[in-house]
N, C-alpha and C positions, 0 to 999 in steps of 0.2 A: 918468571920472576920469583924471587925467596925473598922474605918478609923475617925479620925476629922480630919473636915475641916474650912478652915479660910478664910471669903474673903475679907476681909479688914486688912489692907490697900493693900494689893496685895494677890490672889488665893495660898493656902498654904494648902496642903494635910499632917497629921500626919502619924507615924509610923503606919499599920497595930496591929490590938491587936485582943486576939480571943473575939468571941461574948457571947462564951457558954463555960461551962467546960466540960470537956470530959465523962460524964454523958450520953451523947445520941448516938447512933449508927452514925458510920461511917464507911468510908473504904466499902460500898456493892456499887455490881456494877450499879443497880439503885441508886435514890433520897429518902433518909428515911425522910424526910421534908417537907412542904408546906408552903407557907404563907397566911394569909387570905385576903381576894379581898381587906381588908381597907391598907393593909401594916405593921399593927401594931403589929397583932400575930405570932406564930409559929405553926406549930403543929409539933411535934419528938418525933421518935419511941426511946424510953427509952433502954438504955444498959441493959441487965441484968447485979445485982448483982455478979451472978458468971459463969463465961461464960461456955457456954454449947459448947457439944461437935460439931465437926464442919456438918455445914449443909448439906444436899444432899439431891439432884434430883433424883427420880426414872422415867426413861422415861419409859415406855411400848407400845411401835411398835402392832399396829392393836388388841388396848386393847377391842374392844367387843368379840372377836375371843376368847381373851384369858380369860373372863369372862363369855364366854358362856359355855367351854370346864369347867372351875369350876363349874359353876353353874348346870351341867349335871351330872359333877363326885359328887358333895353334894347330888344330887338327887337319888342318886341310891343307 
């Protein structure tokens, strides 16, 4: 969001407006953005065109155990 500001002849904050258009990922539960150490750039992870199906996590619980037991059964 970008906000003007006035400070003469007295301090005067503008309505909220967006900065970007809805072009770039939002809504994850990290930060899809950065700013560059001068303040002046962005960098943003770009929306895809056509949204893709929804993401997921594969956890695997004591994953060498369970790549050594593949790696045995390939073997043989």
């Amino acid at each position: 969001m970008s906000v003007a500001v006035e400070y003469s002849p007295e301090w005067r904050a503008g309505a909220p407006k967006p900065l970007f258009d809805d072009l770039y990922e939002k809504g994850s539960p990290w930060r899809t953005y950065d700013v560059s150490s001068d303040g002046q750039e962005f960098l943003m992870i770009e929306q895809p065109e056509e949204a893709p199906g929804p993401n997921r996590i594969v956890v695997i619980p004591d994953f060498a155990s369970e790549l050594e037991q593949k790696v045995r059964a390939v073997g043989r």
